[in-house]
C-alpha positions in Angstrom: 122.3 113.0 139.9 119.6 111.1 138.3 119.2 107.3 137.3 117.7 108.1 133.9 119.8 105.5 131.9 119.3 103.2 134.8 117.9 100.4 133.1 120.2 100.7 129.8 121.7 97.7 130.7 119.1 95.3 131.7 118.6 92.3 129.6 115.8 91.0 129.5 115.4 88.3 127.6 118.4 86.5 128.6 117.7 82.4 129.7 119.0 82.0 133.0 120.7 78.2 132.2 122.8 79.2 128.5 126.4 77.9 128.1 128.6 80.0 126.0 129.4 78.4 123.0 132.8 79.5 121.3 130.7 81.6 118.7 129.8 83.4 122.0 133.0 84.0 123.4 134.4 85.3 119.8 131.8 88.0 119.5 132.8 89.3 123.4 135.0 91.0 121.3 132.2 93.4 119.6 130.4 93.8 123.0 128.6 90.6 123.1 127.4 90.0 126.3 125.1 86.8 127.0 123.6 85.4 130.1 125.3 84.9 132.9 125.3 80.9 133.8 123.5 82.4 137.7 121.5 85.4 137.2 121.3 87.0 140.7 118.4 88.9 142.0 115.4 88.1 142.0 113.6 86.9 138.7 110.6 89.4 138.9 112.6 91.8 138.5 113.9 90.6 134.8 110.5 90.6 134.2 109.0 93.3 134.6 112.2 95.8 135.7 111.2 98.6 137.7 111.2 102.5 137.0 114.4 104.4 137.4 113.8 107.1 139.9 115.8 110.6 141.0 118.4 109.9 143.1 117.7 111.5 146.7 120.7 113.7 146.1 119.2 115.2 143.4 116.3 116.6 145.3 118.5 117.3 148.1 120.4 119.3 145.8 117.2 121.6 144.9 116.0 122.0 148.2 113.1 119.7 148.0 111.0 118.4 150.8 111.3 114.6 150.9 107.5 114.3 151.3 107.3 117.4 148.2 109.4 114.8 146.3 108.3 111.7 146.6 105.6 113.5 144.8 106.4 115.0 142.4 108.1 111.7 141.2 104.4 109.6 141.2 103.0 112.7 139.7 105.7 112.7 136.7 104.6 109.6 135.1 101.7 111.0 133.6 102.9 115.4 134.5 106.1 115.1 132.5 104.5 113.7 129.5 101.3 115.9 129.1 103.9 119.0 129.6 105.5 118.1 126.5 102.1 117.0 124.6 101.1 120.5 125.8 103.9 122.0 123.9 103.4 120.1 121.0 99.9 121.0 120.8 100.0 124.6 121.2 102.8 125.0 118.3 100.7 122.8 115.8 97.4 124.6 116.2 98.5 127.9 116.4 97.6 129.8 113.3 96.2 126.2 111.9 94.5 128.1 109.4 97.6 129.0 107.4 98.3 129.2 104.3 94.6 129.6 103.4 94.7 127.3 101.0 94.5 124.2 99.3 97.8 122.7 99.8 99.8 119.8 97.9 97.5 116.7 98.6 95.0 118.1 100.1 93.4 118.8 97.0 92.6 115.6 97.1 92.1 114.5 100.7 90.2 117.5 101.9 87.7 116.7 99.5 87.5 113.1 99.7 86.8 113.3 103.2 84.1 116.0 102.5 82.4 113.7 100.1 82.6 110.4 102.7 81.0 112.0 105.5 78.5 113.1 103.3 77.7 110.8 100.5 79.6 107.3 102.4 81.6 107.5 98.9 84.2 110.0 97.5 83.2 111.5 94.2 85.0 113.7 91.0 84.6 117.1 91.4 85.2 117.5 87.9 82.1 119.7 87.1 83.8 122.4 88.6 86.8 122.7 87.1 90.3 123.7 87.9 88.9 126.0 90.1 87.1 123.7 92.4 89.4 124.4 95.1 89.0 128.4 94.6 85.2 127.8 94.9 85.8 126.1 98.2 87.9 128.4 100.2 85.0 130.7 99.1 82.3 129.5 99.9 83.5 127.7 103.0 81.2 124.4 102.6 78.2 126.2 100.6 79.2 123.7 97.7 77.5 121.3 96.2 78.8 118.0 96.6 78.8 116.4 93.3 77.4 112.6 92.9 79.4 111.0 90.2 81.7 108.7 91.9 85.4 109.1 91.8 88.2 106.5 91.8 90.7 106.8 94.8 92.9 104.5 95.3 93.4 104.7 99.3 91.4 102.9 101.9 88.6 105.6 103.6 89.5 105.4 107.6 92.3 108.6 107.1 89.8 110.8 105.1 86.9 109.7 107.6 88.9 111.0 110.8 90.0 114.0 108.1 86.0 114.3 107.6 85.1 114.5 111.5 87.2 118.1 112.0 85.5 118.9 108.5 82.2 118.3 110.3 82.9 120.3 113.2 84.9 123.0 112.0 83.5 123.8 108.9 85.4 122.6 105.1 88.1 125.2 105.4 91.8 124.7 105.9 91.5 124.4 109.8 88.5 122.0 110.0 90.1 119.6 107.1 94.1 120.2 109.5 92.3 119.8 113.0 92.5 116.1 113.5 95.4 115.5 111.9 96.9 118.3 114.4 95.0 116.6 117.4 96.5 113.1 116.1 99.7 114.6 115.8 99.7 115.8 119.5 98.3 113.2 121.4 100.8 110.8 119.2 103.5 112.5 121.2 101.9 111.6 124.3 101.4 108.1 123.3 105.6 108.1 122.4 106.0 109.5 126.3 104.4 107.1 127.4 105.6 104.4 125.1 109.6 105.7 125.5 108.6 105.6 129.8 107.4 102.1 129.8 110.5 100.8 127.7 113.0 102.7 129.2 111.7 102.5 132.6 112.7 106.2 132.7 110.4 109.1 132.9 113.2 111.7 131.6 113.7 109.5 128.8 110.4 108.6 127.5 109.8 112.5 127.7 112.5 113.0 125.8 111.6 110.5 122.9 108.6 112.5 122.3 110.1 116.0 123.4 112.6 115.0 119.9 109.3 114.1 118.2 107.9 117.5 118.9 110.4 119.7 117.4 110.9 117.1 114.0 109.9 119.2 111.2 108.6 116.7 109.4 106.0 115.6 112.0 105.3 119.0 112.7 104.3 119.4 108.9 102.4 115.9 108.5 100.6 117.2 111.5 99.4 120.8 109.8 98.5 119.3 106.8 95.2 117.0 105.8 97.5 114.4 104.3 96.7 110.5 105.2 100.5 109.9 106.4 100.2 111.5 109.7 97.1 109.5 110.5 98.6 106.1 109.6 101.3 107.1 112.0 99.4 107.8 114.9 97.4 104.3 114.6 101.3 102.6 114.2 102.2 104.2 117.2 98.9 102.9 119.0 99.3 99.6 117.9 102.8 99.8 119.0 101.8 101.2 122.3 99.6 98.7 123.2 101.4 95.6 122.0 104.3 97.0 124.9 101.6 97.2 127.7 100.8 94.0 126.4 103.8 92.5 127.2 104.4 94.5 130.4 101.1 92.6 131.4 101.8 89.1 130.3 105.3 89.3 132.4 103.6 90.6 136.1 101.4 87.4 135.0 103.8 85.0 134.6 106.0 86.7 137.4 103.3 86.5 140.0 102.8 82.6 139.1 106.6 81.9 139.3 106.9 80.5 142.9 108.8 82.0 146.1 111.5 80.1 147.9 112.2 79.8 151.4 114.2 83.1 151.3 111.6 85.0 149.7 113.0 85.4 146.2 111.0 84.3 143.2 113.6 81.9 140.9 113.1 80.5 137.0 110.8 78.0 137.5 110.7 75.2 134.1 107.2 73.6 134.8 105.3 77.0 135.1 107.4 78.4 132.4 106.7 75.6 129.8 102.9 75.4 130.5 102.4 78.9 131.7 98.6 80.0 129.5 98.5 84.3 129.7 94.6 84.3 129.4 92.8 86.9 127.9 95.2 89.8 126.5 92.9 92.8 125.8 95.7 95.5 124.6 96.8 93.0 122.0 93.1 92.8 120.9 93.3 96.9 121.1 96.3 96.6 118.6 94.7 94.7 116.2 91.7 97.3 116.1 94.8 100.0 115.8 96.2 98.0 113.0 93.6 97.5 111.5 92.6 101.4 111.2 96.4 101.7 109.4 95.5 99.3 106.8 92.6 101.2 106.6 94.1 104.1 106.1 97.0 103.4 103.3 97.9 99.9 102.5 101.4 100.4 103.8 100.3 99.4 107.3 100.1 95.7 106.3 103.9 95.7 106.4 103.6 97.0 109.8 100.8 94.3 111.0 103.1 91.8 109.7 106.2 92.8 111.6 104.7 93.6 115.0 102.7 89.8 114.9 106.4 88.9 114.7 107.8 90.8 117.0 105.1 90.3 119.7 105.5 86.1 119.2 109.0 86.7 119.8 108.2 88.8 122.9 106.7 85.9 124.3 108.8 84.1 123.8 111.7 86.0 125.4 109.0 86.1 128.3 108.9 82.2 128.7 112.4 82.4 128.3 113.6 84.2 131.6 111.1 82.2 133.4 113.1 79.3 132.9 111.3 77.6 130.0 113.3 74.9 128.5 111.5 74.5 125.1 109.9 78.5 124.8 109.6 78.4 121.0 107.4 75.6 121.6 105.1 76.7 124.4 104.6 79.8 122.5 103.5 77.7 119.4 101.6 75.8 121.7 99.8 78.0 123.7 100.4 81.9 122.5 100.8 81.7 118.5 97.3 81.3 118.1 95.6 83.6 120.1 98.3 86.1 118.6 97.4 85.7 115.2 93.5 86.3 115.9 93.9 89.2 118.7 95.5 90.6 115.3 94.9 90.0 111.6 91.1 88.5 111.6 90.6 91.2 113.8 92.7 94.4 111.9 90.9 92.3 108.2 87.2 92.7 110.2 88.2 96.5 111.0 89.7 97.3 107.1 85.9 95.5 105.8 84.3 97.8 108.2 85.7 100.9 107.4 84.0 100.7 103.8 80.8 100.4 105.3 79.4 104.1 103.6 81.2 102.6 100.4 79.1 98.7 100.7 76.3 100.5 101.8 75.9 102.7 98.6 73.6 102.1 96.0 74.6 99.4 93.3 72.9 100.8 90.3 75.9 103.1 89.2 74.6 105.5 91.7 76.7 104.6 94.5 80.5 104.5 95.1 83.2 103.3 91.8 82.9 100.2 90.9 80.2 99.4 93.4 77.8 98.2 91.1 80.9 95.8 89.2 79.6 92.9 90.4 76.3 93.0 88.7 77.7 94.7 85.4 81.0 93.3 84.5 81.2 91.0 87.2 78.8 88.7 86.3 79.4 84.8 86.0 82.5 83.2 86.9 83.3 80.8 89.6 82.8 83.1 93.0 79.1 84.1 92.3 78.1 82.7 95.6 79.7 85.1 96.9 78.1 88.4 98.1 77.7 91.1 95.2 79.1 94.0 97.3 82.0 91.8 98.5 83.3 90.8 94.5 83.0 94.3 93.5 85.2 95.0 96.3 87.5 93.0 95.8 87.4 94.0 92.2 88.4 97.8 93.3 91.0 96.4 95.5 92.5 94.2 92.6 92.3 97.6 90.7 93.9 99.9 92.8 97.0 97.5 93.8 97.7 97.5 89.9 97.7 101.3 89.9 100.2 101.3 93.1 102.7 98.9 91.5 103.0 100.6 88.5 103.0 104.1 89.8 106.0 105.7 87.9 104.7 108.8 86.5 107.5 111.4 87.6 107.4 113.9 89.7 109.6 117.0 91.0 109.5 116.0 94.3 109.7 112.3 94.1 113.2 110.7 96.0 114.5 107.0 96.9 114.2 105.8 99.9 118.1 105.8 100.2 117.8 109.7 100.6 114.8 109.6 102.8 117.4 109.0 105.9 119.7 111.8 105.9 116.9 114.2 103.9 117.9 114.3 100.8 115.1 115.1 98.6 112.5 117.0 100.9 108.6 118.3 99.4 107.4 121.6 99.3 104.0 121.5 99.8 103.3 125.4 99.3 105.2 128.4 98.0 104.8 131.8 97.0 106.8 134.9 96.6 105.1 137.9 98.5 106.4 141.5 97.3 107.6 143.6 100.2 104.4 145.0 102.2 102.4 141.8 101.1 101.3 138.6 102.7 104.0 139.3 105.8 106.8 140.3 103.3 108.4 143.2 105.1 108.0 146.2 103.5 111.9 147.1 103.4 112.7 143.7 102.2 114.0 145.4 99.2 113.1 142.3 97.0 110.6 139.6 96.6 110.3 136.8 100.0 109.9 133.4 100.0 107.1 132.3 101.7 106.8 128.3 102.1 105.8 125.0 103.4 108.3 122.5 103.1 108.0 119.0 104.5 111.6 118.3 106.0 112.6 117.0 109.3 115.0 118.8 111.5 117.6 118.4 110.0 120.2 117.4 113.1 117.5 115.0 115.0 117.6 112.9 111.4 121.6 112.8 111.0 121.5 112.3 114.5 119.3 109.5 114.3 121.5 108.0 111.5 124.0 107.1 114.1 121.1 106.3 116.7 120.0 103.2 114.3 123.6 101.9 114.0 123.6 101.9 118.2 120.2 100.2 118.3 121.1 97.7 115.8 124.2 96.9 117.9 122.6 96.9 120.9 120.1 94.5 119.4 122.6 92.6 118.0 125.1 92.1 120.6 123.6 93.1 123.8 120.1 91.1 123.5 118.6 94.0 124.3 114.5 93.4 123.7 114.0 97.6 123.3 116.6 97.8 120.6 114.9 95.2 118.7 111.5 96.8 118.9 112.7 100.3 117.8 114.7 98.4 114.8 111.5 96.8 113.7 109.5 99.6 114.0 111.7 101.4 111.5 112.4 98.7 109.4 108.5 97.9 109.0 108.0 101.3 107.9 110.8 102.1 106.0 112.0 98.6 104.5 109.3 98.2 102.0 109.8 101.3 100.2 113.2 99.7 98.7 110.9 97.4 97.1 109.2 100.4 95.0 112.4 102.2 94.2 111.5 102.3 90.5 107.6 104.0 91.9 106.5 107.9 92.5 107.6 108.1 96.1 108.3 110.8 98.5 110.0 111.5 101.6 107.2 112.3 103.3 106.4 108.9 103.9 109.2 108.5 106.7 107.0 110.3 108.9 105.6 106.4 109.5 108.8 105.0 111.2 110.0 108.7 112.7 108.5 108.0 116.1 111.1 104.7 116.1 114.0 106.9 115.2 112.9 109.6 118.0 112.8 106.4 120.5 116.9 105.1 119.1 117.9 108.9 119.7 116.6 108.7 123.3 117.7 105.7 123.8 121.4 106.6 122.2 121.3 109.4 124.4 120.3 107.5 127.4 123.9 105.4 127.0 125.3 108.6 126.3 124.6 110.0 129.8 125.7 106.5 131.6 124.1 103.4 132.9 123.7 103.5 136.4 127.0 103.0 138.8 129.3 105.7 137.0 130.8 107.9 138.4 130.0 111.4 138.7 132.0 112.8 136.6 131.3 110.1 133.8 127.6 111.4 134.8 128.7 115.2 134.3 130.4 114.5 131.2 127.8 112.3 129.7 124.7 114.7 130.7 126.8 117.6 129.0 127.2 116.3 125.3 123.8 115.0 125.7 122.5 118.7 126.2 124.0 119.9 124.3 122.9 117.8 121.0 119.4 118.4 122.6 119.7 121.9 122.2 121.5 122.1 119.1 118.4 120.2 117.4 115.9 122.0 119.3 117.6 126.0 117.9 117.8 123.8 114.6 113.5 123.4 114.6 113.7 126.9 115.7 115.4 128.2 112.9 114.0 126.5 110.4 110.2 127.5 111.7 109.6 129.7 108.7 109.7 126.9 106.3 107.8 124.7 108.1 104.8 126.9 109.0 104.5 129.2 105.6 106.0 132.4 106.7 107.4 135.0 104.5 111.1 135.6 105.1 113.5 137.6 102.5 114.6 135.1 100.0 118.3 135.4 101.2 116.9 134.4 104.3 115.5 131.6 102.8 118.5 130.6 100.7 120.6 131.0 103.6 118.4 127.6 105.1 119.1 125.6 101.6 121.6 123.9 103.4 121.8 121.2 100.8 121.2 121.7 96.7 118.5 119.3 96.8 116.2 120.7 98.6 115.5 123.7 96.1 
């Protein structure tokens, strides 16, 4: 059998000299679990754990070599996960191209990002009408890009990477869907990897993004020119690197904890107290990632605020197990700082950047909206020193955080957050009805199809994944357990803030943000469903078997809901048959 929940139980971030104080010995009744007063083994291994391989019987079992084995085991670090980013990929560019049309946001977004890498701006398109977006299927880029600007009321870094497939492909539905289906991919490596590292299990961080592949909802986000999907994929990077991060700042520490005579490495309070990591480059990476999600919808500020939290905290769980007395004041000593300008100045210099095409435009009312504010109805005041292109800036910004707060115009698809969890309001981004013999309508449908694009996750990974937060949150809560508190701050940063807005236009397709986090508490859920290592085998046989099973079930549940996700035309009592819920007509 394999150890693929092996290191479900390790934790982490325990300090290796706590008493038990009698709040701790009442919550032993929940599943608390603190330190124990003489951690055994040796210290190196709390900090940085090592990977869970196959048991021996296991390849025994199949007949495989040792040397064939040992293997195929290095190999599966990096095989595992590009066979399920290979699977991913394949379903979300085949037949890219369809629906042939302009659908939901992308009426917008296609077009903006047209304009930008174009112009440096995004203009109205106006002077064509409602049938601008008729005149640009046809024509396939022969348009004229228009030069009155336009107001928009997202940052450009999502409709610049929309722009580069645009470039390359041509402005038709598969060049403005291409990079958000190559982001959409190589985030489900990035989760493979991610899910690996903090699992110390190859099966399981395959799995987390395995779940990720056959979500509806990220299979949508990922065929559609919408910003969403992007900011995603750079939460998921930042996320990614802030864990290699850590992983590096522990073999740090760990190699300058000393040996004793018997070989083992032991906490150590002097080297723990004064310990300085040096220079951290993947946190400097994540505050470039972050900095391309604020970039790309304001939301991602949430999300830079909660992972600097969660990465301080990080450290100090690191100084922690190395026997630090005082960690919450070594790391405001020596790691705070450095953490807060590896991140924000560095994510703010990335957001002023991205406008470059936008500063860089011509202020005499030629250029991009509100460029020229500065030196029309900006003038005076007390911030005149100030650069012109800088005021006007922050002048747009001031303008469009106004028309996000008081965003209420209603729509049919809008839904609270509340719903978002267990589906409840879902958005169809394209429908039509085909008559039999038309558009893929089979010609003895005997009635009209339905033919449709709706953005819904599967539904059994996301009711599945309802209980997965409750586990991770207790886990968190009552086991100490460092990977439960990342997931739960993943999905609270991206998910949290929308309670905030209840009363604004929202939809559910924003949840595609913090999806990658519920994928992650579902693996990790299933990981403790399967059995930390030491069980027995049939706890192991047991455990694997409800676990497959739930796999499967969601996996037949993506299946049969492909039709809706990828615009084919299916008899409408077909279709009706896959309302499961009145909502989501």
């Amino acid at each position: 059998m394999t150890t693929t929940a092996s290191s479900m139980d390790l934790r982490q971030d325990q300090a290796p000299h706590d008493r038990r104080p009698s709040w701790q010995r009442r919550l032993r009744r929940f599943g608390y679990a603190p330190a124990a007063d003489e951690p055994s083994g040796d210290v190196r291994d709390r900090l940085v754990p090592p990977y869970a391989e196959p048991s021996p019987r296991l390849w025994r079992a199949l007949g495989v070599p040792p040397l064939l084995a040992e293997r195929l085991t290095r190999w599966s670090g990096w095989g595992g996960p590009l066979l399920v980013t290979l699977m991913a990929g394949v379903m979300r560019f085949w037949n890219l191209g369809s629906p042939r049309a302009v659908i939901f946001d992308e009426t917008y977004y296609a077009k903006d990002a047209w304009a930008l890498v174009h112009r440096g701006f995004e203009v109205s398109w106006d002077r064509y009408g409602k049938s601008a977006n008729d005149m640009v299927l046809q024509q396939h880029g022969n348009l004229a890009i228009p030069t009155d600007p336009a107001y928009v009321v997202h940052p450009p870094v999502g409709k610049y990477v929309i722009g580069l497939g645009e470039l390359v492909f041509g402005f038709d539905p598969f060049g403005w869907r291409f990079m958000t289906a190559l982001l959409g991919t190589l985030s489900v490596l990035l989760l493979c990897r991610i899910g690996r590292r903090m699992f110390r299990s190859t099966f399981l961080g395959c799995l987390a993004g395995a779940l990720m592949a056959v979500d509806g909802l990220h299979f949508v986000m990922s065929r559609t020119s919408l910003l969403d999907g992007v900011l995603m994929f750079f939460v998921v990077a930042a996320f990614g690197c802030l864990v290699v991060d850590r992983d590096r700042a522990r073999e740090r520490l760990a190699a300058a904890l000393p040996a004793g005579p018997d070989g083992r490495v032991r906490p150590d309070e002097r080297v723990a107290d004064a310990f300085r990591f040096g220079w951290r480059p993947w946190r400097w990476t994540a505050g470039v990632m972050l900095g391309l999600a604020v970039g790309t919808k304001w939301n991602g500020l949430y999300v830079l605020a909660a992972f600097c939290v969660m990465t301080v905290l990080w450290d100090v769980g690191t100084r922690k197990v190395a026997g630090a007395r005082r960690p919450y004041l070594a790391v405001l000593k020596y790691d705070t700082g450095a953490a807060f300008v590896a991140t924000v100045p560095v994510a703010l210099a990335v957001y002023l950047v991205s406008w470059t095409g936008w500063i860089l435009s011509p202020a005499d009312g030629t250029g991009g909206y509100y460029r020229n504010w500065a030196a029309t109805d900006g003038k005076g005041g007390t911030w005149t020193f100030l650069p012109d292109w800088l005021r006007s800036l922050w002048h747009y910004e001031h303008e469009v955080y106004n028309f996000h707060v008081h965003l209420d115009q209603p729509h049919t698809y809008q839904s609270n957050p509340w719903s978002w969890i267990v589906l409840g309001r879902p958005v169809s981004y394209f429908y039509e009805s085909p008559s039999p013999g038309a558009d893929g309508c089979p010609v003895d449908a005997g009635q009209k199809c339905a033919r449709e694009v709706l953005a819904i996750g599967t539904p059994l990974l996301w009711w599945a994944a309802c209980f997965a937060i409750l586990y991770v949150l207790w886990r968190w809560a009552f086991r100490r357990d460092w990977r439960a508190g990342a997931i739960a701050c993943g999905i609270a940063a991206g998910y949290l803030p929308w309670f905030h807005y209840q009363e604004r236009t929202i939809f559910l397709f924003y949840a595609v943000v913090f999806l990658p986090f519920l994928c992650l508490a579902v693996a990790m859920m299933i990981g403790a469903v399967i059995g930390p290592r030491g069980s027995t085998d049939m706890r192991r046989v047991i455990g694997a078997s409800a676990a497959g099973v739930l796999v499967l079930l969601i996996a037949w549940n993506f299946i049969y809901f492909w039709p809706l996700y990828t615009g084919q035309a299916i008899p409408i009592d077909s279709w009706r048959s896959r309302m499961w819920l009145d909502t989501w007509v």
